[in-house]
N, C-alpha and C positions, 0 to 999 in steps of 0.2 A: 940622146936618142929620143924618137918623136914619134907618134901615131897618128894618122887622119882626126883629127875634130869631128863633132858632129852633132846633131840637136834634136831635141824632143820636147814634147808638149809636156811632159813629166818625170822629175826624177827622184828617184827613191835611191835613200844611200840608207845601206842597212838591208839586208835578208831578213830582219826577223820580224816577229808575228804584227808589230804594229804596220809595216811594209806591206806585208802580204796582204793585210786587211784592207788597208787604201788600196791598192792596188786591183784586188776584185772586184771590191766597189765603184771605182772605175773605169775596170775593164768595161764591167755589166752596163753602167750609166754613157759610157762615152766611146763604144768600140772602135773606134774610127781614131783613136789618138796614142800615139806614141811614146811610149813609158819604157824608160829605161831603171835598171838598176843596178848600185854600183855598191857592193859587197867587199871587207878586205878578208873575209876568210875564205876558204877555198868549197862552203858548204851553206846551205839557209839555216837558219835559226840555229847557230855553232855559238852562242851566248847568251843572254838571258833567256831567250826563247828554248834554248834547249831542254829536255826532260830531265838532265842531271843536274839542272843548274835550279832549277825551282822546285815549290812543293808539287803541281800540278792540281792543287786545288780549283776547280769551278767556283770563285768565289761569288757568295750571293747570300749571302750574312748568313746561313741556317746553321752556319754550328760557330763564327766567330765573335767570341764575345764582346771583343773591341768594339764591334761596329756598333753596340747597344751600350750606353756610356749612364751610368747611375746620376743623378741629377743631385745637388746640396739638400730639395726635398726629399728626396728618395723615391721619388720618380724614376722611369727610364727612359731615357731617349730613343727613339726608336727610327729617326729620320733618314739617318744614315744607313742603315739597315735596308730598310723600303727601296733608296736611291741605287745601291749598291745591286740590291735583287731585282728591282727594272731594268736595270744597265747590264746583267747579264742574260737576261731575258733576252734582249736583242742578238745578244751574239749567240744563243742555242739558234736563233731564228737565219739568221744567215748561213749558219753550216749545215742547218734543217734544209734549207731553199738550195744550195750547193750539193747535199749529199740526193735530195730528190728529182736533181735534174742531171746526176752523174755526173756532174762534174766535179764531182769530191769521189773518191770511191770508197768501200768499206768506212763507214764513222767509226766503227769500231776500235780502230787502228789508231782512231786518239780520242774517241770519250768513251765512257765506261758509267755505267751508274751504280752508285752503292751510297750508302744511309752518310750524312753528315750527322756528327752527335758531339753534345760538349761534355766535359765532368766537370766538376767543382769538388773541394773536400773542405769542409771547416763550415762552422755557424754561418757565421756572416755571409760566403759563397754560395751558400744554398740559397738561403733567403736573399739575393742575388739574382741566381737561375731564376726562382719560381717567381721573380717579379718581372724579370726580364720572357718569360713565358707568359703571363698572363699579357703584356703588352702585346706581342706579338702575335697570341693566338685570335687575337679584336681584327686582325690584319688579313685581308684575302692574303696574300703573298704567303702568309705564312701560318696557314689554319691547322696544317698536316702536324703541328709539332707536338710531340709527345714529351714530357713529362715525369719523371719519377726519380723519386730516393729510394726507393726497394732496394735493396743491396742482393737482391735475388734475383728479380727485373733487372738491374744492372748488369749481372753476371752474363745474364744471355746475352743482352747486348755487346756487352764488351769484354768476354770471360777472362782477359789477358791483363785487365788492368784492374779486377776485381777478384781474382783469385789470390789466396794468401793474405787479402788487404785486413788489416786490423780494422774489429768490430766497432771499436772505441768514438772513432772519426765520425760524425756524417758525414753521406754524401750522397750527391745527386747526379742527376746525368739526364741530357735531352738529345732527341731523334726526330731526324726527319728523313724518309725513305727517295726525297726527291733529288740527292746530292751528285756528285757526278767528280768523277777523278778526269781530268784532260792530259793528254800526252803534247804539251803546246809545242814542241819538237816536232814530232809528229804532222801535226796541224799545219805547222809554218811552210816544210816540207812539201806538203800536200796541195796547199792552197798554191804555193810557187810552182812547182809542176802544172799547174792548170796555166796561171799566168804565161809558163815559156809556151804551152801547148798555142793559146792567143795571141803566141808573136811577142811579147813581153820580151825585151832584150836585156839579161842578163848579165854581169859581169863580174866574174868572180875574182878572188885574187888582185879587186883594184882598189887602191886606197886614194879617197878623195884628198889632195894635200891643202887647195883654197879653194877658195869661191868668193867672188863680185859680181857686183851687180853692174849692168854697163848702162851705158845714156837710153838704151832704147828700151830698158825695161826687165831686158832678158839676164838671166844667172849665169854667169862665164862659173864654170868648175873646169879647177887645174888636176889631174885624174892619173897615178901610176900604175902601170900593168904590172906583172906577176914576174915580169922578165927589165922593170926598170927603167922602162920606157914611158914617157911625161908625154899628155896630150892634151886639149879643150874638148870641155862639152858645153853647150848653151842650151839652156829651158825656158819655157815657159814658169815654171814652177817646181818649186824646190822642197822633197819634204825632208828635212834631217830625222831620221828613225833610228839611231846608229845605238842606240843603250847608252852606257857610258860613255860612248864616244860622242854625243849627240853636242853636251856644253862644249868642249873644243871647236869645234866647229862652229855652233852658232855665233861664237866669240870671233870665228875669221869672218862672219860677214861682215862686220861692223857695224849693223842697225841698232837703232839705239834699245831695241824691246830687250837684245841680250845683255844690256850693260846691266851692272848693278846685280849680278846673280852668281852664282860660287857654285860648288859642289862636295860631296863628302862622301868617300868610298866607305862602304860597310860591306866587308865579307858574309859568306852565309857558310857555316857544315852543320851536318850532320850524321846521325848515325844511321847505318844501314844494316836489316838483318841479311845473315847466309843462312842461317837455320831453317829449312822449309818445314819441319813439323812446327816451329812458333808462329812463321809469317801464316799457315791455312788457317790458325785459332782465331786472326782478325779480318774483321770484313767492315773498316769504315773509315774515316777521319774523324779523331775525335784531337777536339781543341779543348785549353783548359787557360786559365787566367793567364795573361804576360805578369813576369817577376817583379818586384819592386824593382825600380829604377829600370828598368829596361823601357825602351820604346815601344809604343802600343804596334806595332808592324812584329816587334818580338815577340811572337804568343806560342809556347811550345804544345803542339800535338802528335799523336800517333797514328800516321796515315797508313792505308794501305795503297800502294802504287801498281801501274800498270805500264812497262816498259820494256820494249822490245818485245810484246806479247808473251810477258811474263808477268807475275804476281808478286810483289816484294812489300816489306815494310821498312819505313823508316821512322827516325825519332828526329826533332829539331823545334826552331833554327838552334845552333851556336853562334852567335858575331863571333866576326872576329875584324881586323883591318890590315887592309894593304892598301899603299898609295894610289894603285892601280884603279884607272878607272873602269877596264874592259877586264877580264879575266885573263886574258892574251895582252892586256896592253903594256907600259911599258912604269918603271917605279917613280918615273919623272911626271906621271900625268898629272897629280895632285899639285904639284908646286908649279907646274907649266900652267894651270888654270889660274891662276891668282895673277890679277893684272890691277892696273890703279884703277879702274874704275868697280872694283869688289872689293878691294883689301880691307877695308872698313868694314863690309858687310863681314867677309870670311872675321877679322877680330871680333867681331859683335858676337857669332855665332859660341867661336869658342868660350867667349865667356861665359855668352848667357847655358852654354851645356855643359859645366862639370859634371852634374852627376850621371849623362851619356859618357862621358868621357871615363870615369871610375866603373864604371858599366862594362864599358869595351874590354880597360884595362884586366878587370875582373875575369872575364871570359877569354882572355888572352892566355892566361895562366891556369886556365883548367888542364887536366890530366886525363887521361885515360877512365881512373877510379871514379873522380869527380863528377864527370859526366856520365856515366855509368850510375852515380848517385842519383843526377835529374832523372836519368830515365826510369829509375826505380819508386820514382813518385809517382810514374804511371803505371807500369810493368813491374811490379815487386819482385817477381821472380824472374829478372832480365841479369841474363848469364854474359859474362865480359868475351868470352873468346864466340860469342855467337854476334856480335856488331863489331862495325868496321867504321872508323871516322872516316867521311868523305867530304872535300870539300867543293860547295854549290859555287853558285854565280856571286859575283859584284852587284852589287847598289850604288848607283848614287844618287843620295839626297839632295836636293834643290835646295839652294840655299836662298834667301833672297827678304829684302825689305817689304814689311807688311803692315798691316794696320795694328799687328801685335807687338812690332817693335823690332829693331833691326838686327839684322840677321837670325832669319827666323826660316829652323832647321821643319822642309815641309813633310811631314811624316805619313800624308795621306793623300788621297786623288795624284790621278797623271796632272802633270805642268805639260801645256802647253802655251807656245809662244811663236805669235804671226806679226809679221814684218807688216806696217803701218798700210802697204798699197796691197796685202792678202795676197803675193807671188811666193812670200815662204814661208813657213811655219817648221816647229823642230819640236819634239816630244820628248821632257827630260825624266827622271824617274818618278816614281810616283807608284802607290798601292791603292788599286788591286792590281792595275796594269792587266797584264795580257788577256784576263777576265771579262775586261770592261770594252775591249778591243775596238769590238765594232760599234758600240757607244763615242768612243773617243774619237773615231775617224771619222761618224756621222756630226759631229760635232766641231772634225775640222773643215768637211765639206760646206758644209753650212757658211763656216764664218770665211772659207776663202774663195768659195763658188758659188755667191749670193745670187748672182746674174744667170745660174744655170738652174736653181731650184725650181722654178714653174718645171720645165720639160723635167728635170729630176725626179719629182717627186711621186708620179704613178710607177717607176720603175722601184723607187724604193719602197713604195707601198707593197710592191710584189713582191720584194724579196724580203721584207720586214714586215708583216702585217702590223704589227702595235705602233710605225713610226707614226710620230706625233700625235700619238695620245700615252696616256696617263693610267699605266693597267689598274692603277690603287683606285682608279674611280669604277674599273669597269671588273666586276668579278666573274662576268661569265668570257669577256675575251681572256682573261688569264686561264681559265679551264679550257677553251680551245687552245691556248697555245701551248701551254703545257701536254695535253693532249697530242696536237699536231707534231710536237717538236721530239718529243719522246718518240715515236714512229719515225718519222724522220732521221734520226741519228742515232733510230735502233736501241734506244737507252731500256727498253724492256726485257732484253736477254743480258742478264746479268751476269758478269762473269765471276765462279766463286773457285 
């Protein structure tokens, strides 16, 4: 069984948030061109993008300790940090320009602002924080951040994770009131609804099975509907957005940028409250050190969440592992990824990470109690019949040969990877991810539509005021945009 063929200047496989992002951008920059989208779930952003499957963190370093890395002098690094809060900047700025020209409606509906704050406990953490603070307060990005070991100052801020706490310990804790919860479910949703409103053709329920490239240039995709029926599509340009699904696929094209690359599914849960008299006691995300031996992407905090236009808390991450690449996918996708041109890389990785490996296994074997333990380092008085284990979305890690040595598990930034003539590119996992969004897509536009930037770039100036500049040089465009983008997406009604 067979359906019409048919062709567009652009196709997006994948509903979720990296999709929707190219795809507005797009839409805005090029109206006049034909973008198709080819979804196998029956909903947009139904996997990582969804609000159950992530923390929903606005990430932009102000409470992630990760992204400020202690130096052999005792220094802080602070690079990463700066990179990470310019790169979100952009994306407040495009759904600022979307929600002030209604074609977003209500922001509300998936951002929220409320304080980002870290804690620390023990010697050495504190004097940690307060070095990692003085770095960062030299910094326009990050002037607002507050400071303190008061265990009574603490209280107010975070009374849930400072009540009951033994006096013994120090501890410190940092604030900043510019943070922001996102519902990227929400968002993905929203921004796709505008899309189909623009004629953006849709398809849901299709799963892409191949794709080649043919003598004239163009991407033949072999494409099955919902009812089993096999047909062609032909583009101009191909973006793989798919999450987990994204390496399979980049592997059917056969260009050589996907050769030599692997992947590695890491589970996410966590706990969630039912209790509403505990969830009103908190009003933040507070992050606090990743464990020994955990990956710096594992850093357990106490967020407050905003979903389905309710108010909840959770506790996480837990790893855990399944072979699966997509959350829906299927237990074969791990071992179907390993081909002779990785298998080397995938051996390399495993060796060079046993102690992720004892990690995983560790966190495999937690209990109900056990975890209930972790959370009690934050929340001392966190009661076991008031959280529920839930489990999040899939990851998967980029594997691939680096100047570090091969197979080399990438634990930060999005991977992206553009076929040699810029007709496709494919977006494999990577942190912050859907944070960084419109950072990454500006960044694919750039490297695949070099010949379209002149006329490009007064549109993107419009809807990005900071594109191509450098806010860390410029401290009073960061106060207008912060300013402008906050009005914009409403982040001054705060929901408590």
């Amino acid at each position: 069984m067979s359906y019409k063929s048919s062709t567009s200047d652009v196709v997006l496989i994948g509903a979720g948030i990296m999709s929707a992002t190219l795809g507005v951008l797009l839409k805005e920059l090029a109206p006049d061109w034909k973008i198709t989208v080819f979804e196998q779930l029956g909903v947009a952003g139904g996997e990582s993008s969804n609000e159950k499957n992530n923390s929903g963190t606005g990430h932009a370093a102000l409470c992630e300790l990760n992204y400020t890395v202690e130096q052999p002098d005792g220094s802080i690094d602070i690079n990463a940090a700066v990179k990470i809060n310019e790169r979100f900047q952009l994306s407040r700025q495009l759904w600022a320009y979307l929600a002030n020209r209604n074609l977003v409606e209500n922001p509300q509906k998936f951002i929220t602002g409320l304080p980002h704050m870290s804690f620390v406990k023990g010697k050495e953490n504190v004097a940690f924080l307060k070095k990692r603070v003085e770095a960062l307060s030299n910094h326009p990005l990050f002037q607002e951040i507050e400071f303190s070991g008061d265990p009574d100052q603490l209280k107010e801020w975070f009374p849930l994770i400072m009540n009951n706490r033994s006096a013994n310990e120090p501890v410190a804790g940092t604030k900043i009131n510019d943070g922001t919860d996102v519902n990227y479910g929400e968002l993905t949703r929203t921004m796709c609804d505008y899309l189909e409103r623009e004629g953006v053709n849709f398809n849901y329920n299709h799963n892409v099975l191949d794709m080649k490239q043919t003598t004239d240039g163009m991407w033949e995709l072999k494409v099955r509907d919902k009812n089993g029926a096999i047909g062609t599509h032909k583009s101009k340009f191909v973006f793989i957005g798919a999450g987990g699904g994204s390496l399979p696929l980049l592997q059917k094209t056969g260009i050589p940028e996907g050769k030599h690359i692997g992947g590695f599914p890491i589970s996410g849960q966590y706990l969630e409250c039912s209790n509403p008299e505990v969830i009103e006691q908190h009003y933040a995300k507070v992050y606090g050190k990743n464990p020994p031996g955990a990956p710096l992407m594992v850093v357990p905090h106490l967020d407050t969440r905003f979903i389905d236009g309710k108010k909840t808390l959770i506790f996480g991450p837990f790893a855990g592992f399944s072979p699966k690449f997509l959350k829906t996918g299927s237990n074969k996708d791990l071992f179907a990824s390993i081909r002779p041109d990785n298998v080397l890389t995938m051996l390399a990785a495993g060796a060079k990470n046993i102690p992720l490996m004892q990690y995983l296994i560790q966190q495999l074997r937690l209990n109900k109690k056990e975890r209930m333990n972790e959370l009690r380092e934050y929340f001392p008085d966190a009661k076991g019949e008031d959280w529920e284990l839930k489990i999040a979305g899939q990851r998967v890690q980029v594997i691939k040969d680096t100047s570090a040595g091969k197979g080399t598990i990438q634990f930060s930034d999005t991977e992206v990877v553009h076929s040699h003539d810029q007709s496709l590119a494919a977006l494999l996992g990577g942190s912050p991810g859907a944070s960084t969004s419109v950072s990454d897509m500006i960044g694919l536009i750039e490297t695949c539509f070099p010949q379209k930037l002149d006329e490009w770039k007064p549109k993107l100036k419009e809807m990005i005021p900071s594109y191509g500049e450098k806010l860390s040089d410029k401290p009073e465009l960061i106060a207008e945009i912060k300013s402008s983008t906050m009005t914009g997406l409403e982040l001054d009604k705060l929901k408590k």
